[in-house]
C-alpha positions as CSV (number, residue, x, y, z in Angstrom):
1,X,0.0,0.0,0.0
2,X,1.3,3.4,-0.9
3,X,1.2,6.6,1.4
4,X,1.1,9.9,-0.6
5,X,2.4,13.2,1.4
6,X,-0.1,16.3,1.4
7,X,1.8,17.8,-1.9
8,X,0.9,14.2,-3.3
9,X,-2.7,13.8,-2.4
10,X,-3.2,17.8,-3.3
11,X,-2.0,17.2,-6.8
12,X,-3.9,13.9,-7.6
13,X,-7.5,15.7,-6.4
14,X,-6.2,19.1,-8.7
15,X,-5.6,16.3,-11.6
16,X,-8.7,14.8,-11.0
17,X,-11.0,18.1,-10.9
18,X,-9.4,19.6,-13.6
19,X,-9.7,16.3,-16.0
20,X,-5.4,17.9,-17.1
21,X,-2.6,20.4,-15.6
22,X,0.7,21.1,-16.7
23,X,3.9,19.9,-15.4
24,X,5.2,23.7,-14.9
25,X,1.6,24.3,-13.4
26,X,1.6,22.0,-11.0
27,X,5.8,23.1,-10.2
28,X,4.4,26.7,-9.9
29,X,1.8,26.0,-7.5
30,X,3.7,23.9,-5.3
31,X,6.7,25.9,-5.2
32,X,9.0,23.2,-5.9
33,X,11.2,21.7,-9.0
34,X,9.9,20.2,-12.6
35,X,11.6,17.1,-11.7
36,X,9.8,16.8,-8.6
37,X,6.6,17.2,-10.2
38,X,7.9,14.1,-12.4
39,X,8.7,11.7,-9.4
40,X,5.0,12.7,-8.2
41,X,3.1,12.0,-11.7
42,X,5.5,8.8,-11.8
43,X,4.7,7.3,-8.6
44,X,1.2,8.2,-9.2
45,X,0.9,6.4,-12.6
46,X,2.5,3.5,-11.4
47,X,-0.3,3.1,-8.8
48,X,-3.2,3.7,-11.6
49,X,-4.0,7.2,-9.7
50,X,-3.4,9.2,-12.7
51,X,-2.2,8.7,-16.5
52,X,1.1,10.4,-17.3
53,X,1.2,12.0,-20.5
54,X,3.4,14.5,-22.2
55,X,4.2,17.6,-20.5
56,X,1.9,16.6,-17.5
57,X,-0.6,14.6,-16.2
58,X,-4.8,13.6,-16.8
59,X,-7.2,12.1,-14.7
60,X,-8.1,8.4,-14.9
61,X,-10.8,7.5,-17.1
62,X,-14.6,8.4,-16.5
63,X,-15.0,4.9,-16.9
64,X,-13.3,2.7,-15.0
65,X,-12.4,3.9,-10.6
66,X,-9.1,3.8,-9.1
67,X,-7.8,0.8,-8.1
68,X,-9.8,0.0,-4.0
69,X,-6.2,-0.4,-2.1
70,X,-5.1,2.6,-4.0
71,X,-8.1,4.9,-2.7
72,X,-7.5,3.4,1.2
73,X,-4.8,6.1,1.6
74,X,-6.0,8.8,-0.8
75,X,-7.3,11.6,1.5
76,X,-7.3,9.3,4.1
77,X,-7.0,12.1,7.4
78,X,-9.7,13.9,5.0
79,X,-12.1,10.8,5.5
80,X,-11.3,10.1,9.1
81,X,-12.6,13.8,9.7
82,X,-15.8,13.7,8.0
83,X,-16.3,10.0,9.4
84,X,-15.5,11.9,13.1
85,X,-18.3,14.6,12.3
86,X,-21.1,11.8,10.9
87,X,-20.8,9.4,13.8
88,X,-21.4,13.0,16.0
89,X,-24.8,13.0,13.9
90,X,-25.7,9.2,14.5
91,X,-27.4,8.7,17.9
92,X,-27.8,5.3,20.2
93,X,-30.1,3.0,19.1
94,X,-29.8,3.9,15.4
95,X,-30.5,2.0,12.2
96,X,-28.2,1.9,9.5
97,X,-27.3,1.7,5.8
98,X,-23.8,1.2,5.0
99,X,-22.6,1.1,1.4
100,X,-19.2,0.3,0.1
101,X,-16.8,2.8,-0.3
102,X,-13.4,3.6,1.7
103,X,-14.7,6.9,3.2
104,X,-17.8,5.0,4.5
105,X,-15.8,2.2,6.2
106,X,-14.3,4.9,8.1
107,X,-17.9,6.2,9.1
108,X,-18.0,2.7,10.2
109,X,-14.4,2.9,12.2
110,X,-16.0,6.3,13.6
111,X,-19.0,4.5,15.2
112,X,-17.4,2.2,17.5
113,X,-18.3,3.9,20.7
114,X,-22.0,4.1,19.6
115,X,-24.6,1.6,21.2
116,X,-27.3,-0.1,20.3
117,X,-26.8,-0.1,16.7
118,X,-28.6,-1.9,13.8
119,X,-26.0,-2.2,10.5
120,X,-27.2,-3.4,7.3
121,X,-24.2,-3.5,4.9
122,X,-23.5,-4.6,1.5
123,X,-19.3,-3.9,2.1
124,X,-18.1,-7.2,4.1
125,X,-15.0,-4.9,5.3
126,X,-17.5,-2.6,7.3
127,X,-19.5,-6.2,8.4
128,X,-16.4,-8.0,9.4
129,X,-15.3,-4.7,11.6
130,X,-19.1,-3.7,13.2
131,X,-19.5,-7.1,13.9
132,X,-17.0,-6.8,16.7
133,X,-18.9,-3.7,18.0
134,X,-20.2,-4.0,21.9
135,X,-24.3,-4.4,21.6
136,X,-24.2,-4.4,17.8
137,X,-26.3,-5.9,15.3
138,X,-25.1,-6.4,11.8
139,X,-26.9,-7.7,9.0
140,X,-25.0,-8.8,5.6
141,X,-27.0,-7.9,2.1
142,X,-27.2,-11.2,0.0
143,X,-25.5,-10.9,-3.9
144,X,-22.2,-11.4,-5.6
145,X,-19.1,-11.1,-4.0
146,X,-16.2,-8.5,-5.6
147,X,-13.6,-9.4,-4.4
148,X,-12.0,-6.4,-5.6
149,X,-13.2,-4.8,-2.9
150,X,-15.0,-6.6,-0.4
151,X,-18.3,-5.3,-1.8
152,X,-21.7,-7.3,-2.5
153,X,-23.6,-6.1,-5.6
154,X,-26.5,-7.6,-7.6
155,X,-30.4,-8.1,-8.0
156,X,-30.4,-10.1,-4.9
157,X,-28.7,-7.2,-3.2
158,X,-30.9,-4.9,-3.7
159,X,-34.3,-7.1,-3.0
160,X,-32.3,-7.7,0.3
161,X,-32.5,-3.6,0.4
162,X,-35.6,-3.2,0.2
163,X,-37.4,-5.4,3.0
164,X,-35.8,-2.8,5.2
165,X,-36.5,0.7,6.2
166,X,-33.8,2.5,8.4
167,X,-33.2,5.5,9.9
168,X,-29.9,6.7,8.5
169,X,-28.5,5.2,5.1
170,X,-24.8,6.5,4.8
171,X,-23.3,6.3,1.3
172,X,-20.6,7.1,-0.9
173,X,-20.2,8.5,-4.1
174,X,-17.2,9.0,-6.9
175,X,-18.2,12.3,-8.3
176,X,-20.6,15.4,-7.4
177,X,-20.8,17.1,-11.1
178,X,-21.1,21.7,-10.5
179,X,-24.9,21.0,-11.3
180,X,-25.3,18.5,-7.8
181,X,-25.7,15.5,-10.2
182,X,-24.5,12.2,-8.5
183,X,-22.2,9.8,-10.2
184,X,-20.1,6.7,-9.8
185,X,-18.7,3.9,-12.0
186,X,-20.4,0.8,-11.8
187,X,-24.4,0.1,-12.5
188,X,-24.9,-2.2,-10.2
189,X,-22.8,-0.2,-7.2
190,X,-25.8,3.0,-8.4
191,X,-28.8,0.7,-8.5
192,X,-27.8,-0.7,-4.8
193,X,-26.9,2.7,-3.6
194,X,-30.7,4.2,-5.5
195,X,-31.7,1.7,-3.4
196,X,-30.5,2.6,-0.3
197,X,-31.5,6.0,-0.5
198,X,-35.2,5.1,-1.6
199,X,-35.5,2.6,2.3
200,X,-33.6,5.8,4.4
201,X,-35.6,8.0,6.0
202,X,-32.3,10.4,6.4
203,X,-29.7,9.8,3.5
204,X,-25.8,11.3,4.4
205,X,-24.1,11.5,1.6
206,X,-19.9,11.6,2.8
207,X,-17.1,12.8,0.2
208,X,-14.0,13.9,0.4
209,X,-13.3,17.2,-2.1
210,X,-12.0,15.2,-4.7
211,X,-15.2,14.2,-5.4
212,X,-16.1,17.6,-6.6
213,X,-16.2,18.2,-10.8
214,X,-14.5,14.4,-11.2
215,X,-15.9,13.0,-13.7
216,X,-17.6,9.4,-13.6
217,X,-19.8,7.3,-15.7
218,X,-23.4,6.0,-14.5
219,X,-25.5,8.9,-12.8
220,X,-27.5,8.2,-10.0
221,X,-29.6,11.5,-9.2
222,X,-29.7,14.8,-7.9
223,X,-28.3,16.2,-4.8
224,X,-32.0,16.5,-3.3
225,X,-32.0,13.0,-2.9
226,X,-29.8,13.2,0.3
227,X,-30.6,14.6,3.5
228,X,-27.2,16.0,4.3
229,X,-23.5,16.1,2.2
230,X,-20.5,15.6,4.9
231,X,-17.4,16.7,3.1
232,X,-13.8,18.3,4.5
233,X,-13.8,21.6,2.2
234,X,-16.2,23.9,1.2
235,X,-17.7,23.1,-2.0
236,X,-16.8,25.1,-5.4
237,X,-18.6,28.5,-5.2
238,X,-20.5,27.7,-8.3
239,X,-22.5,24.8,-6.3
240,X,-23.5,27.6,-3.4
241,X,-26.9,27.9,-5.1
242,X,-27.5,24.1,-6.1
243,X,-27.0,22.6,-2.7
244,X,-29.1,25.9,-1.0
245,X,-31.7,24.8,-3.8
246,X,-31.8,21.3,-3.4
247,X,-32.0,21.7,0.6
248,X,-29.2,20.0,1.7
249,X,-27.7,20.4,5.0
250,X,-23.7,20.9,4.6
251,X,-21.5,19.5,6.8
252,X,-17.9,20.4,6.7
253,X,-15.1,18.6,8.7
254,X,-13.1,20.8,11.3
């Protein structure tokens, strides 16, 4: 597993809102040499963060998310914070949704003082830590295995979904377009999370800023279709309106 330093993790989220930068861009904003810029983009292509092309570097494709072990350490202090400011939202005696993604298994890692809770989880990683919890209930969504990722996806999956109506369904996204429309990368990851949303009676929607303007494949709705965004910057100015329009409550990590 690779660690990125702040420079790193800074220029991979720049990369992937800005879909290309420069080489001497990049140099220029950080304040330090071409060929330092170089090791980055290197070490970042190697991993499949980015794709290294001439004179700089471009986001991965629209099509196809960065590898799962690669995006455990991307922002990863980012995710710990807004997982630290959801669990503050989550009382006792709670029902839950938990959907794959790394920055909800840290929600998951954030509720381990909590008591009394009922988890219903599609993400083994997030069953196999909860399960563990003191006076916790976990429940594991039927479906096809990824291994990939740990994650359980499918028809059965989200039948399983639906017999259930909680009080909190927390979920993860891969991109949150300027106009609030949410997107990810796999069909059947957006059908379980539509899902999810449709049996929660308060959706929180967690992403780190990277999220913001990447670009991704398969939409899966509006921003009004959460209850609350938990992110750890603010968001572009140009979404000030959308999110005020669509009456979501923001919630940004100290």
């Amino acid at each position: 597993m690779i660690i990125l330093n702040q420079r790193q993790q800074e220029l991979l989220g720049w990369v992937q809102r800005e879909g290309h930068v420069t080489v001497e861009a990049l140099a220029n904003h950080f304040g330090v040499t071409h060929q330092t810029i170089r090791r980055d983009i290197t070490l970042l292509a190697d991993n499949r963060l980015l794709q290294r092309i001439h004179g700089g570097a471009s986001a991965q494709s629209s099509v196809e998310n960065v590898a799962y072990n690669a995006r455990q350490v991307m922002f990863s202090e980012e995710k710990r914070r807004i997982a630290r400011l959801v669990a503050e939202q989550i009382p006792n005696h709670a029902s839950l949704f938990i959907n794959l993604g790394t920055t909800t298994e840290e929600v998951a890692k954030a509720l381990y003082n909590h008591r009394g809770l009922h988890v219903i989880t599609n993400n083994l990683n997030v069953a196999a830590m909860m399960c563990n919890y003191p006076d916790c209930e976990v429940i594991v969504a039927s479906g096809i295995m990824r291994p990939r990722d740990m994650g359980i996806v499918g028809e059965s999956t989200i039948e399983f979904i639906r017999k259930f109506k909680v009080d909190y369904g927390i979920i993860g996204i891969s991109s949150i377009e300027t106009d609030g429309t949410l997107r990810d990368y796999d069909m059947r990851e957006v059908r379980t999370s539509d899902a999810i949303i449709n049996q929660s009676r308060n959706v929180y929607l967690v992403a780190d800023h990277s999220k913001f303007g990447r670009p991704s494949l398969v939409e899966l709705g509006p921003l009004s279709r959460v209850t609350a965004l938990f992110t750890d910057a603010p968001p572009p100015a140009e979404m000030n309106a959308v999110i005020k329009e669509a009456r979501v409550e923001l919630y940004i990590a100290p």
